[in-house]
mmCIF file of the N, C-alpha and C atoms, coordinates in Angstrom:
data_MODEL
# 
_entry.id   MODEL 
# 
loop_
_atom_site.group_PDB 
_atom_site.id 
_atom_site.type_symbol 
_atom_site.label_atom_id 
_atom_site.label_alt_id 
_atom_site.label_comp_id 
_atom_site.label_asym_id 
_atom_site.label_entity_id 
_atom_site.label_seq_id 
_atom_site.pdbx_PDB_ins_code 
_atom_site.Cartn_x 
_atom_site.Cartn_y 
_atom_site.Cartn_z 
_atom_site.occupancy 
_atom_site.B_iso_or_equiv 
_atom_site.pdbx_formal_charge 
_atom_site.auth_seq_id 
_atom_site.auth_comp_id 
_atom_site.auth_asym_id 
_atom_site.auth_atom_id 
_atom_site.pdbx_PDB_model_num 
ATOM 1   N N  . UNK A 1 1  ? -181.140 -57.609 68.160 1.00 0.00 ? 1  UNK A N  1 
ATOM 2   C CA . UNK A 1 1  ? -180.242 -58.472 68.891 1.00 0.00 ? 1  UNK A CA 1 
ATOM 3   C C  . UNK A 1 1  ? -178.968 -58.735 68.092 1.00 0.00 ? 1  UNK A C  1 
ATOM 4   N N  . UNK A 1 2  ? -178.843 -58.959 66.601 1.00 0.00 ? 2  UNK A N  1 
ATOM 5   C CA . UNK A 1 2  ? -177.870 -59.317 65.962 1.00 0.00 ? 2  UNK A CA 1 
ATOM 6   C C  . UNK A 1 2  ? -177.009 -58.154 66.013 1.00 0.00 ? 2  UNK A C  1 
ATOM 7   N N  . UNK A 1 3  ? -177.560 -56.598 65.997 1.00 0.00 ? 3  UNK A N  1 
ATOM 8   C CA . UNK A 1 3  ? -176.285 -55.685 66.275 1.00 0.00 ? 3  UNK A CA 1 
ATOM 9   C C  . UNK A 1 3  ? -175.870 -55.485 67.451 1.00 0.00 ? 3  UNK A C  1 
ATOM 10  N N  . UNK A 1 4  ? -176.863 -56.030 68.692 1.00 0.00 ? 4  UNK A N  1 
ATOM 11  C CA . UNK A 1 4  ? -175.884 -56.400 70.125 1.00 0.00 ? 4  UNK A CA 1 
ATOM 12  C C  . UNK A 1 4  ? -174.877 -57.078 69.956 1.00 0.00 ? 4  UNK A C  1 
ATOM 13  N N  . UNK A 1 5  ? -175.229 -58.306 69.230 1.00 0.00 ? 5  UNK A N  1 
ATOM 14  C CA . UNK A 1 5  ? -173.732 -59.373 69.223 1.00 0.00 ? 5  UNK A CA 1 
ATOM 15  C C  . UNK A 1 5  ? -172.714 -59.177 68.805 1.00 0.00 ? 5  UNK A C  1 
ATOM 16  N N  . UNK A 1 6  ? -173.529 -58.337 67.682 1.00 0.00 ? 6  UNK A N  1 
ATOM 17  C CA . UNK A 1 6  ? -171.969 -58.174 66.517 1.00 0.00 ? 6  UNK A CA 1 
ATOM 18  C C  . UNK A 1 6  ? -171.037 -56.834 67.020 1.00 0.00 ? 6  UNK A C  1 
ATOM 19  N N  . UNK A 1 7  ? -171.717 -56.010 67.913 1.00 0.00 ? 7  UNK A N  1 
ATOM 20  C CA . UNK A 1 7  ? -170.721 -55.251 68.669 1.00 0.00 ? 7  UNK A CA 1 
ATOM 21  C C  . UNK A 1 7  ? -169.994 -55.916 69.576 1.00 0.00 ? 7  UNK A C  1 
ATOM 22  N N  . UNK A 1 8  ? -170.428 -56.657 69.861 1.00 0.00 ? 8  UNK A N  1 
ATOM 23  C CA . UNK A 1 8  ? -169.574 -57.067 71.345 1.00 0.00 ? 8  UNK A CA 1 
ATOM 24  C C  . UNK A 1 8  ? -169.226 -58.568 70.684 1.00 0.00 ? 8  UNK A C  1 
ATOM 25  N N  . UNK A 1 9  ? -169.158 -59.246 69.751 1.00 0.00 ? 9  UNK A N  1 
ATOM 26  C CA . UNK A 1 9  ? -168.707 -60.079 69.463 1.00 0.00 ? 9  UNK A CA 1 
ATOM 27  C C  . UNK A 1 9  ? -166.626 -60.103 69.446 1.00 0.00 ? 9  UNK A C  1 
ATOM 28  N N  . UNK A 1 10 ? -166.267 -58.870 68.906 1.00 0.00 ? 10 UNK A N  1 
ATOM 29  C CA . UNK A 1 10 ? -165.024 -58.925 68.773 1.00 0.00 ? 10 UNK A CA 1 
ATOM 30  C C  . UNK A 1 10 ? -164.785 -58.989 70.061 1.00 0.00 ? 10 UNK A C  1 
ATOM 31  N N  . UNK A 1 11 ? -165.144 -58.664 71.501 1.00 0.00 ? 11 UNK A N  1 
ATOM 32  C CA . UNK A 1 11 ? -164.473 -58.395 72.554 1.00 0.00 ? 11 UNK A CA 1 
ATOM 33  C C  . UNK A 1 11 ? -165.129 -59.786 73.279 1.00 0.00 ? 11 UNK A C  1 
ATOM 34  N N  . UNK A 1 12 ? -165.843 -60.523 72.898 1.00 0.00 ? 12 UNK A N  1 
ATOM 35  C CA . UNK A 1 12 ? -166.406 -61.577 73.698 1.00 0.00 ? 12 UNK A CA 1 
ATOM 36  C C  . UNK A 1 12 ? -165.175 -62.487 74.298 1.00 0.00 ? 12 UNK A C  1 
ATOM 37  N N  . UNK A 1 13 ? -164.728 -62.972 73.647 1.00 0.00 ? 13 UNK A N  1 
ATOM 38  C CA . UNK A 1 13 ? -163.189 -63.922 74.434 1.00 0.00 ? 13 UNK A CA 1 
ATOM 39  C C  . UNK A 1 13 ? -162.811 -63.092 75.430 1.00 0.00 ? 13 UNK A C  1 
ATOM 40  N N  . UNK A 1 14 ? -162.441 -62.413 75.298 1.00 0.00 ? 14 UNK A N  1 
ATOM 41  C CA . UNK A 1 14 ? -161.334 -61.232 76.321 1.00 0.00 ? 14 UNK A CA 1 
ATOM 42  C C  . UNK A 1 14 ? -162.004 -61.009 77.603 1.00 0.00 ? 14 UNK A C  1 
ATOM 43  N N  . UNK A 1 15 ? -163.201 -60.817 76.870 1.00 0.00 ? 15 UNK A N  1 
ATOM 44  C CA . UNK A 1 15 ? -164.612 -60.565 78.592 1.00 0.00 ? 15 UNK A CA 1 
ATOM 45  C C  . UNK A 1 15 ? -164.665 -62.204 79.269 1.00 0.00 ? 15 UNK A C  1 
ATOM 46  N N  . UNK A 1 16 ? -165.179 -62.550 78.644 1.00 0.00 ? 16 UNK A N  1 
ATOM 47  C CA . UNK A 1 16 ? -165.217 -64.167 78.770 1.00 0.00 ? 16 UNK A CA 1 
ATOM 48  C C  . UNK A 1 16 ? -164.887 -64.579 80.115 1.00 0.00 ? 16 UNK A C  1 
ATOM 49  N N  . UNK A 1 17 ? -163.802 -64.246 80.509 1.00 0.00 ? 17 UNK A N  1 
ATOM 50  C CA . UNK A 1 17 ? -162.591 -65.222 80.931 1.00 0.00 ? 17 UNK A CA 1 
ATOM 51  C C  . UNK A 1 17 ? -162.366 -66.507 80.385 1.00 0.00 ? 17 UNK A C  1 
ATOM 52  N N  . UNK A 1 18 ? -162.178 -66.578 79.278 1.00 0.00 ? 18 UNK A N  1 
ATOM 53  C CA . UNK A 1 18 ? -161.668 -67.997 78.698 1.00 0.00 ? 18 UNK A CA 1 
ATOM 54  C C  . UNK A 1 18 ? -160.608 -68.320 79.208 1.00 0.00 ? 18 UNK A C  1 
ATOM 55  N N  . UNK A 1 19 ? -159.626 -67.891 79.525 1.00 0.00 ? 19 UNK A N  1 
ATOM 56  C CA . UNK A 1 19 ? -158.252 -68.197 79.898 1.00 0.00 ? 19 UNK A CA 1 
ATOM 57  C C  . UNK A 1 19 ? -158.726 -68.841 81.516 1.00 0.00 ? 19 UNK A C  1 
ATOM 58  N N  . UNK A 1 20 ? -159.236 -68.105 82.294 1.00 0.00 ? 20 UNK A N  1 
ATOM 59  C CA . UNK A 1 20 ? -158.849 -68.380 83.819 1.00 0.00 ? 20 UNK A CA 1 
ATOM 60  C C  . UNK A 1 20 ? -160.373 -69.509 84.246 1.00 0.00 ? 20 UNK A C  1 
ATOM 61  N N  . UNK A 1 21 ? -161.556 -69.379 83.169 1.00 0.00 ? 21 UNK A N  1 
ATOM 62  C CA . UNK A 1 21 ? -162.372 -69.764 83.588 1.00 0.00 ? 21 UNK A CA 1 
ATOM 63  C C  . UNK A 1 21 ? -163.213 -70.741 82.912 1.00 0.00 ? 21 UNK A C  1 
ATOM 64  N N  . UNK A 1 22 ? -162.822 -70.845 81.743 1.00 0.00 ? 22 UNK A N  1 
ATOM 65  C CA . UNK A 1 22 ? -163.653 -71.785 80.703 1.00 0.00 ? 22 UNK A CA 1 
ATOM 66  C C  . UNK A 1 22 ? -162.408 -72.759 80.139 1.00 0.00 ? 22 UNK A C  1 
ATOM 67  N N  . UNK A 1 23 ? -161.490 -72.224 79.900 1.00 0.00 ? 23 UNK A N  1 
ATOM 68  C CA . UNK A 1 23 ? -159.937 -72.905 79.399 1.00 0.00 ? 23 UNK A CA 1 
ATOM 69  C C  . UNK A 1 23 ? -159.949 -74.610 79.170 1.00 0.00 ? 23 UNK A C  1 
ATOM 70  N N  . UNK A 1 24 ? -159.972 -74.513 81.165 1.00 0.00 ? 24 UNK A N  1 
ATOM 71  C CA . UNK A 1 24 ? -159.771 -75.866 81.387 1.00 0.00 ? 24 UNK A CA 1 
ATOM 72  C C  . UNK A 1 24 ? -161.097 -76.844 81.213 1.00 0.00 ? 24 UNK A C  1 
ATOM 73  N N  . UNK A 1 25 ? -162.244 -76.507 80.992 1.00 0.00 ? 25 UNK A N  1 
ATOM 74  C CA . UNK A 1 25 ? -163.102 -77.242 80.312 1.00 0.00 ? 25 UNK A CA 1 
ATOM 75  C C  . UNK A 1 25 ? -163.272 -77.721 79.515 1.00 0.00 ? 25 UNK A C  1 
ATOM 76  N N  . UNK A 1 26 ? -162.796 -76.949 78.556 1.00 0.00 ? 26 UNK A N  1 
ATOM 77  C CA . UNK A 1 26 ? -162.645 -76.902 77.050 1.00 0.00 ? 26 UNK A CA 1 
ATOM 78  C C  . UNK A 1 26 ? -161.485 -78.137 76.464 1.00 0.00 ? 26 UNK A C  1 
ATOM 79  N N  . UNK A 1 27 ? -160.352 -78.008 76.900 1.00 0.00 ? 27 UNK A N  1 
ATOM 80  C CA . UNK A 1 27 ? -159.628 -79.072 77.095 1.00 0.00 ? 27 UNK A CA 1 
ATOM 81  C C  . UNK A 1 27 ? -159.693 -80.134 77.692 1.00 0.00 ? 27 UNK A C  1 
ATOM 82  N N  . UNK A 1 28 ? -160.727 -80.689 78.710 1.00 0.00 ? 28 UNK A N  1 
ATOM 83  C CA . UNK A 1 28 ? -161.025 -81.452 79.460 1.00 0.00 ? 28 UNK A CA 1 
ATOM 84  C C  . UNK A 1 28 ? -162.001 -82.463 78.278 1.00 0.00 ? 28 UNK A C  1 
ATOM 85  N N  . UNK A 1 29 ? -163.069 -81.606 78.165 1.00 0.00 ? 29 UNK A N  1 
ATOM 86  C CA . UNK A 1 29 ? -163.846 -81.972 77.028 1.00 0.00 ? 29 UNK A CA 1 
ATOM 87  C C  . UNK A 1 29 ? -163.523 -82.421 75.655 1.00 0.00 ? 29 UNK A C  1 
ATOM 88  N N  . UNK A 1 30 ? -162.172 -82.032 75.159 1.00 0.00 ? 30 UNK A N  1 
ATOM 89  C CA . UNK A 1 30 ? -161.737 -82.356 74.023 1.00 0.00 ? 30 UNK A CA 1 
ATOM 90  C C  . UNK A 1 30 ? -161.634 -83.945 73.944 1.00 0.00 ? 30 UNK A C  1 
ATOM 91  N N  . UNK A 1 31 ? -160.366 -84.025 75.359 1.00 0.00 ? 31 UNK A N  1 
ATOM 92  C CA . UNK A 1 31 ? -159.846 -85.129 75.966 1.00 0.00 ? 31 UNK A CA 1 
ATOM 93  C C  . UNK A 1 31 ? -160.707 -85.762 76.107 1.00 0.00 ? 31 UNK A C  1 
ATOM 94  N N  . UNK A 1 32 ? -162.168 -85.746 76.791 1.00 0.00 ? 32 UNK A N  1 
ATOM 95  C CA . UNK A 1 32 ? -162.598 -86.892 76.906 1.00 0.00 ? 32 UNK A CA 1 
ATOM 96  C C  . UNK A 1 32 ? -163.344 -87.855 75.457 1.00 0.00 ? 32 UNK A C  1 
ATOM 97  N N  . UNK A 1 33 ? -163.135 -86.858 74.234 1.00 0.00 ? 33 UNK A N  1 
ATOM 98  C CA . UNK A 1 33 ? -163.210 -87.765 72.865 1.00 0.00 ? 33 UNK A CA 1 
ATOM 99  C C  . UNK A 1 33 ? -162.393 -88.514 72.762 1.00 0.00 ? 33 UNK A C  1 
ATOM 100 N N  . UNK A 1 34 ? -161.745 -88.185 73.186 1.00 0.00 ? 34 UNK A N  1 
ATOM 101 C CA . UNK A 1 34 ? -160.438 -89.660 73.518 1.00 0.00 ? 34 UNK A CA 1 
ATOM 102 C C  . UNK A 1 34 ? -160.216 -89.366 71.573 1.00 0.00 ? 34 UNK A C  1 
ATOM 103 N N  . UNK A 1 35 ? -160.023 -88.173 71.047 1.00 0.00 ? 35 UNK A N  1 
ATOM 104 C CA . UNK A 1 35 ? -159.736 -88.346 69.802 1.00 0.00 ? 35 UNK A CA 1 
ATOM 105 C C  . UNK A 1 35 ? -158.391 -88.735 69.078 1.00 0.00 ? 35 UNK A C  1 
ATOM 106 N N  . UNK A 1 36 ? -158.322 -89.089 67.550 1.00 0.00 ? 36 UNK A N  1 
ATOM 107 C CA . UNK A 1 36 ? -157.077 -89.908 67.664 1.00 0.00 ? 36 UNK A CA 1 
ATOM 108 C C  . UNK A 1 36 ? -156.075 -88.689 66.729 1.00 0.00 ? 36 UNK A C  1 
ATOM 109 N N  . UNK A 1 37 ? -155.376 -88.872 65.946 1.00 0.00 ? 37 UNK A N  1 
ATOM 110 C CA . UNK A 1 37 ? -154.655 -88.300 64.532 1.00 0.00 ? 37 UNK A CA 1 
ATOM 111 C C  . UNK A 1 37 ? -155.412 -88.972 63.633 1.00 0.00 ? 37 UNK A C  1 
ATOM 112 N N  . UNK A 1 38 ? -155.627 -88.095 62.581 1.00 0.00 ? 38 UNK A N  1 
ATOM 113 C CA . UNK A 1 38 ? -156.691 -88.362 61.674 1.00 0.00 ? 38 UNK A CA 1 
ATOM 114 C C  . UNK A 1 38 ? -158.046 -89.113 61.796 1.00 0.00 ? 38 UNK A C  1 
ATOM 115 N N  . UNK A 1 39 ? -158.446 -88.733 62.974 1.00 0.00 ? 39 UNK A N  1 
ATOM 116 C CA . UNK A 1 39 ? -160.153 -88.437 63.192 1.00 0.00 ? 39 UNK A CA 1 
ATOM 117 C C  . UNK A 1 39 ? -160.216 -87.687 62.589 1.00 0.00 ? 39 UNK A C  1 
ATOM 118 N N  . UNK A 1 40 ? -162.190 -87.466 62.465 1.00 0.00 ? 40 UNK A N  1 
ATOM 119 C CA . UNK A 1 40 ? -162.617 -86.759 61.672 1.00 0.00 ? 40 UNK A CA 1 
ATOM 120 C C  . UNK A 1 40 ? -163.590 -86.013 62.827 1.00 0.00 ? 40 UNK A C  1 
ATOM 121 N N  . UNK A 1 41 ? -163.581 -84.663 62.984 1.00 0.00 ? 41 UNK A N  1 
ATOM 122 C CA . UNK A 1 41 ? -164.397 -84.046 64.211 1.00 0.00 ? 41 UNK A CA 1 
ATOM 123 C C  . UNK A 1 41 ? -165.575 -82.830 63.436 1.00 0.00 ? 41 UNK A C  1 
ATOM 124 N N  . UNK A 1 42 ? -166.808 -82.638 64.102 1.00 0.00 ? 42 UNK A N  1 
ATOM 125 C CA . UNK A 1 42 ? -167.390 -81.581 63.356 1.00 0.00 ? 42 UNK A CA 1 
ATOM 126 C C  . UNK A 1 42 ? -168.144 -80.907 64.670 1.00 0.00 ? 42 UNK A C  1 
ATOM 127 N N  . UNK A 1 43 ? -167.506 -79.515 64.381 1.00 0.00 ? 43 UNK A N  1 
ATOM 128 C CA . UNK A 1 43 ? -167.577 -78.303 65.352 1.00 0.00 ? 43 UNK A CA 1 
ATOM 129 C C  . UNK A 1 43 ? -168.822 -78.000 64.839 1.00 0.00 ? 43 UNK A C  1 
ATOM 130 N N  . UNK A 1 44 ? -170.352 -77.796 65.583 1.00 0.00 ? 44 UNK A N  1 
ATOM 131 C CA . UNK A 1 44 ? -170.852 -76.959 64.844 1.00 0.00 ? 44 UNK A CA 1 
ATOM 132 C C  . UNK A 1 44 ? -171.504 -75.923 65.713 1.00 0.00 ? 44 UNK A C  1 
ATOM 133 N N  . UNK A 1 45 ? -171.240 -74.426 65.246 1.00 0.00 ? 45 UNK A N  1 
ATOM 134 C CA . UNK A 1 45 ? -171.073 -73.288 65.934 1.00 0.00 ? 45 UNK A CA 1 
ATOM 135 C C  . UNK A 1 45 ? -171.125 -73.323 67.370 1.00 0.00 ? 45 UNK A C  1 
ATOM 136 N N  . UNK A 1 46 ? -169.716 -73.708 67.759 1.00 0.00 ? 46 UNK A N  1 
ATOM 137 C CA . UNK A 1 46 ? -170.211 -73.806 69.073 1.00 0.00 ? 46 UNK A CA 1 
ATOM 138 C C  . UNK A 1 46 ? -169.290 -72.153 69.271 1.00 0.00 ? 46 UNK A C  1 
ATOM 139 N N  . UNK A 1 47 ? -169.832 -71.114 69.679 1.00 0.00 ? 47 UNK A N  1 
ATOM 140 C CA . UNK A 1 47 ? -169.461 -69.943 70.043 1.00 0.00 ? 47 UNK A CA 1 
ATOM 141 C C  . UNK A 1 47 ? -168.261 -69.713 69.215 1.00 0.00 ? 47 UNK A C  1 
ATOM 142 N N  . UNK A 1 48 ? -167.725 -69.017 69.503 1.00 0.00 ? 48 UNK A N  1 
ATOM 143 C CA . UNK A 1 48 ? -166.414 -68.082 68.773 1.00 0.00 ? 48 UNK A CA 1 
ATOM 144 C C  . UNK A 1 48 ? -165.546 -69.126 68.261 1.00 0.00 ? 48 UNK A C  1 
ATOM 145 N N  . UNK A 1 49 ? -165.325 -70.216 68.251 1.00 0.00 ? 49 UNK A N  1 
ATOM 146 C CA . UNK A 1 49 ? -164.465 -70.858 67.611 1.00 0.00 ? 49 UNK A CA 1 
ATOM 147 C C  . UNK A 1 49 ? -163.468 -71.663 68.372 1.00 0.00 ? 49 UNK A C  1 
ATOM 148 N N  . UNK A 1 50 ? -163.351 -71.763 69.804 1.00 0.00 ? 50 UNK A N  1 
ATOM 149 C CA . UNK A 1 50 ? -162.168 -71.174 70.813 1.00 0.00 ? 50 UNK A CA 1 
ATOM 150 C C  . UNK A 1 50 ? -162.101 -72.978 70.823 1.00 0.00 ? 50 UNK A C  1 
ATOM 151 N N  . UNK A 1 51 ? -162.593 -73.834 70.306 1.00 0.00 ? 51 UNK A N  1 
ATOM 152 C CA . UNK A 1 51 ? -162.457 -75.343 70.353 1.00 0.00 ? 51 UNK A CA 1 
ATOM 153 C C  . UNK A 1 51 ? -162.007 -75.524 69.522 1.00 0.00 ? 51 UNK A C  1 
ATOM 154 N N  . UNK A 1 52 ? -161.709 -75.175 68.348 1.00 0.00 ? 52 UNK A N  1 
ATOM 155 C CA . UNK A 1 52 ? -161.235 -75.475 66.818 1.00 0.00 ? 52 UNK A CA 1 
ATOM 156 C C  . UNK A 1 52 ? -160.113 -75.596 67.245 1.00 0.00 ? 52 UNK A C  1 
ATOM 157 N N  . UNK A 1 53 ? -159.441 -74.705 67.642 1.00 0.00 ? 53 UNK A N  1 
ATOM 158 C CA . UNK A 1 53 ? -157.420 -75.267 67.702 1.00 0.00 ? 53 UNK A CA 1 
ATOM 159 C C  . UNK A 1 53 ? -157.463 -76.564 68.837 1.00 0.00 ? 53 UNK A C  1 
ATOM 160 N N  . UNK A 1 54 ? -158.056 -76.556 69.717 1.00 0.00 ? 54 UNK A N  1 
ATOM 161 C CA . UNK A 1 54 ? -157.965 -77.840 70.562 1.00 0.00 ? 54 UNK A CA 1 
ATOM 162 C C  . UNK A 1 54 ? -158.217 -79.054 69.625 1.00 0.00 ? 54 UNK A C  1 
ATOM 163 N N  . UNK A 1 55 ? -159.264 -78.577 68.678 1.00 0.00 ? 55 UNK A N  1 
ATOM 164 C CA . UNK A 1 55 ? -159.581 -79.955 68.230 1.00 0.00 ? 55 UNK A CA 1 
ATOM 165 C C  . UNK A 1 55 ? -158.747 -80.249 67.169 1.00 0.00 ? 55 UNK A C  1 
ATOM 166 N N  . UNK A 1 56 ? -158.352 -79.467 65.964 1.00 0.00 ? 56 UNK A N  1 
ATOM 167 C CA . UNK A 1 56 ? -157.063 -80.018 65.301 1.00 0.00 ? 56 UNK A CA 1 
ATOM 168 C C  . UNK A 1 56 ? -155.479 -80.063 66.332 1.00 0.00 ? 56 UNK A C  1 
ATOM 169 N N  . UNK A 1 57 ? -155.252 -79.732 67.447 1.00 0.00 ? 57 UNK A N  1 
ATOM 170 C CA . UNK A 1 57 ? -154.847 -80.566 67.719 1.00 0.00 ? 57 UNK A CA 1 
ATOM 171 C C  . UNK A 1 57 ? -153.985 -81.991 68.427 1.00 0.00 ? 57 UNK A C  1 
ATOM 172 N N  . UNK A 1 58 ? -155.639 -82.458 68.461 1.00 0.00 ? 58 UNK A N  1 
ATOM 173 C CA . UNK A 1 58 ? -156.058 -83.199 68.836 1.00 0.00 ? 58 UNK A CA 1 
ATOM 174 C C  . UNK A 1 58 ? -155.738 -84.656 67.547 1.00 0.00 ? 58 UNK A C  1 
ATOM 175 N N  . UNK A 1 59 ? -156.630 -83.919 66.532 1.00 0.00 ? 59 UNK A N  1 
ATOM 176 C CA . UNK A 1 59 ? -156.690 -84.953 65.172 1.00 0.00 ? 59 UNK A CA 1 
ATOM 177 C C  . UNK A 1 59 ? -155.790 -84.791 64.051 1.00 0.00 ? 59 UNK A C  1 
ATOM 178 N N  . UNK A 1 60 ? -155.068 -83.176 64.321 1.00 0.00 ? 60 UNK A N  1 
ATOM 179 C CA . UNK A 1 60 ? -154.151 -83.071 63.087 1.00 0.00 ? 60 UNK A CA 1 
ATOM 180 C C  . UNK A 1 60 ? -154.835 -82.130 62.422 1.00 0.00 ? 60 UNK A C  1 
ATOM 181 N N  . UNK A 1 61 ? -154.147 -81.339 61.335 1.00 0.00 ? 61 UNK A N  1 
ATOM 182 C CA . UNK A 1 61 ? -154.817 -80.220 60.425 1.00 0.00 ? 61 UNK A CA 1 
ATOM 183 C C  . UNK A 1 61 ? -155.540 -80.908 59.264 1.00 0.00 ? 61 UNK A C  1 
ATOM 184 N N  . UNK A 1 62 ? -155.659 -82.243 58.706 1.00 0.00 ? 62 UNK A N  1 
ATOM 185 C CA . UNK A 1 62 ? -156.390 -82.822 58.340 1.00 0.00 ? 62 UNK A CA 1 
ATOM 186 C C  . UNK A 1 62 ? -156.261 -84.454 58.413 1.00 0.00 ? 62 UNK A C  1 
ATOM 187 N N  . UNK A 1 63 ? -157.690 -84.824 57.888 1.00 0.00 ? 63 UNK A N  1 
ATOM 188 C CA . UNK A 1 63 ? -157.672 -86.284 58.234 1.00 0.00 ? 63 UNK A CA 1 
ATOM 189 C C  . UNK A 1 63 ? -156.880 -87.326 56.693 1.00 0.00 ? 63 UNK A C  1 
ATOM 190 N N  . UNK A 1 64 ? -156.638 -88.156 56.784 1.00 0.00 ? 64 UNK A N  1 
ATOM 191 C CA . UNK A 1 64 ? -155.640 -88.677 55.693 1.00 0.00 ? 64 UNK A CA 1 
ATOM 192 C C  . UNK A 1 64 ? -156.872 -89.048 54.880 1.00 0.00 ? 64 UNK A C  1 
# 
């Protein structure tokens, strides 16, 4: 199974539809942390990463 993923891992976003179909969730969800500038947030593996830029920012590239 791990060399299924890891082939098709580079192309997973692109297949996805993240853009037309997951996008606005993702941002919806951020928003509803109602997070501030310099919160402190912890991603943990949630799929490819595709929340990390929403969430800094959201809180900033780091917390003070």
């Amino acid at each position: 199974m791990a060399n299924v993923y890891g082939a098709a891992a580079r192309f997973y976003d692109a297949l996805s539809g993240e853009r037309v179909v997951y996008r606005a969730g993702r941002e919806c969800g951020v928003a509803l942390l109602g997070l501030r500038p310099g919160d402190t947030v912890l991603d943990l593996a949630c799929g490819t990463g595709l929340n990390f830029a929403l969430l800094v920012d959201a809180v900033g590239p780091r917390a003070p």
